[in-house]
C-alpha positions as CSV (number, residue, x, y, z in Angstrom):
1,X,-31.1,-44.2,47.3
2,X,-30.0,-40.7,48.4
3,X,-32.9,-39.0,50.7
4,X,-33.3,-35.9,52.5
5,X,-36.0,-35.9,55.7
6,X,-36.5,-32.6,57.3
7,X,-38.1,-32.3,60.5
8,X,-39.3,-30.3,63.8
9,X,-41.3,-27.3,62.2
10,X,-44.7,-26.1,63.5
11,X,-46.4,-23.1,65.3
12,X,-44.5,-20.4,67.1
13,X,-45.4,-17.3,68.8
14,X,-43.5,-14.4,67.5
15,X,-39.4,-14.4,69.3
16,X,-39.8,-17.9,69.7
17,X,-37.3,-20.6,69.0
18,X,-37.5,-24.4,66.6
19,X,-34.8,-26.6,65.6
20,X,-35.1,-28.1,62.3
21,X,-33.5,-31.2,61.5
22,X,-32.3,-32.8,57.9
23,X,-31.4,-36.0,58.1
24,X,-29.1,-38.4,55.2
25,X,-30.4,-41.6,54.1
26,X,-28.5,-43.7,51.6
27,X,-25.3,-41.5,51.9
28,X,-22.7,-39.6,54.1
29,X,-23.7,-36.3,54.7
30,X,-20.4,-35.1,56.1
31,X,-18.9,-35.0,51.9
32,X,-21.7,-32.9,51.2
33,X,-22.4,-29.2,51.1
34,X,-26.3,-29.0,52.9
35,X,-28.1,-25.7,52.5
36,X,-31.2,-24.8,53.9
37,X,-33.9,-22.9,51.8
38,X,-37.8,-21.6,52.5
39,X,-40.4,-20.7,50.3
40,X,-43.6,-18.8,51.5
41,X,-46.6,-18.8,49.7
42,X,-46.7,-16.6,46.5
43,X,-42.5,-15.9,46.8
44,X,-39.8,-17.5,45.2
45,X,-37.6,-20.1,47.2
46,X,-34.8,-18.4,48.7
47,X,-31.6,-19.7,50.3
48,X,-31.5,-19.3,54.4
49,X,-28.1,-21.0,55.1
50,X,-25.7,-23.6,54.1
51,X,-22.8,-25.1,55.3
52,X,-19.8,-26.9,53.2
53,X,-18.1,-29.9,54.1
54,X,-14.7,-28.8,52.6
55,X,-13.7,-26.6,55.7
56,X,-17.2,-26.1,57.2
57,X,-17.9,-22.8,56.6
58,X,-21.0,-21.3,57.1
59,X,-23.0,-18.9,55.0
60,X,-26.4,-17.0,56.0
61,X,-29.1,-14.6,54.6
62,X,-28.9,-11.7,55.5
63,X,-32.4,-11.4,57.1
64,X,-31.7,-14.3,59.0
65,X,-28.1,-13.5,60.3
66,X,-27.6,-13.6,64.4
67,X,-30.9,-15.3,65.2
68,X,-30.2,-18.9,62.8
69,X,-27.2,-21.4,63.5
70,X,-26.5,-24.1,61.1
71,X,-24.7,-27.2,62.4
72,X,-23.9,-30.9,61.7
73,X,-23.7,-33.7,63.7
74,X,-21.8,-36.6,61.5
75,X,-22.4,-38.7,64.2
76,X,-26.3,-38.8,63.3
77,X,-25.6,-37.6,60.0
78,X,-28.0,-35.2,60.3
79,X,-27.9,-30.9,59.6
80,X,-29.7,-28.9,62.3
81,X,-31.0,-25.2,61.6
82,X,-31.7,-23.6,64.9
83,X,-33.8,-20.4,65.0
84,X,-34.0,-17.9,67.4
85,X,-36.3,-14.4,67.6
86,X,-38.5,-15.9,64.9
87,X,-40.6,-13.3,63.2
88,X,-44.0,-13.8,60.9
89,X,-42.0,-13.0,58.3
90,X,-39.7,-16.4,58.4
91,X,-43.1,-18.1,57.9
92,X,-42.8,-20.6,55.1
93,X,-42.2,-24.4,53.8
94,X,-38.1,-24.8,55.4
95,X,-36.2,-27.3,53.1
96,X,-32.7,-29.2,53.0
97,X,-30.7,-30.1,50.3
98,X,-27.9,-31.3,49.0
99,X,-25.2,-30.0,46.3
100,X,-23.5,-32.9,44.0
101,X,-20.7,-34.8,45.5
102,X,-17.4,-33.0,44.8
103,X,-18.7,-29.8,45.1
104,X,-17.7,-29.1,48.8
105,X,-18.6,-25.1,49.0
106,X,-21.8,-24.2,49.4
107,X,-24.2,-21.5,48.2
108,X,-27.2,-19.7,48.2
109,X,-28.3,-20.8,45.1
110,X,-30.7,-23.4,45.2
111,X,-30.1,-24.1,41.3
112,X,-27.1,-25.7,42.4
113,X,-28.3,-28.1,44.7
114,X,-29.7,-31.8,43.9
115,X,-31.6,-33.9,46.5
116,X,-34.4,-31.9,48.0
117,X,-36.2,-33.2,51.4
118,X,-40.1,-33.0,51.2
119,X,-40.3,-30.1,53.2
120,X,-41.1,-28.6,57.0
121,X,-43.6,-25.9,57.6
122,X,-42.8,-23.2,59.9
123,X,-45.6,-21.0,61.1
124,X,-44.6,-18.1,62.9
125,X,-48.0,-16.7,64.5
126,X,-49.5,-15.2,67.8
């Protein structure tokens, strides 16, 4: 069974830093295209950054360009999103996913994207 666990949110002071981590179960996550993806309360989920496994490339929004990195580690098969000079504004439920096998470019389109992780809340607060 394919599974998605994210991990490593909680409360930040405002220009603070988290890693989040999304790690495979059941499956390789190297052949897969991982995005990451937030939803606050009351807003639509949007895409925050993704990462194919064709070439990896890296995408990002653009409110959260210069202060997230995306990464994999194979080795733990596991995706990391690290964020830097958090704001209150990137409060919100952080999730991982993956895009079907095959389909090695990724987007920020979360309509495209199969095998969700439960979720990690980040709280951004002073």
């Amino acid at each position: 069974q394919l599974q998605l666990v994210e991990s490593g949110g909680g409360l930040v002071q405002p220009g603070g830093s988290l890693r989040l981590s999304c790690a495979a179960s059941g499956f390789t996550l190297d052949y897969y295209a991982i995005g990451w993806f937030r939803q606050a309360p009351g807003k639509e989920r949007e895409g925050v950054s993704c990462v194919s496994s064709s070439d990896g490339s890296t995408y990002y929004a653009d409110s959260v360009k210069g202060r997230f990195t995306i990464s994999r580690d194979n080795a733990k098969n596991t995706v990391y999103l690290q964020m830097n000079s958090l704001k209150p504004e990137d409060t919100a439920v952080y999730y991982c996913a993956a895009r079907p096998y095959g389909f090695t470019q990724c987007v920020l389109d979360s309509r495209t994207y199969h095998n969700w992780g439960q979720g990690t809340q980040v709280t951004v607060s002073s």
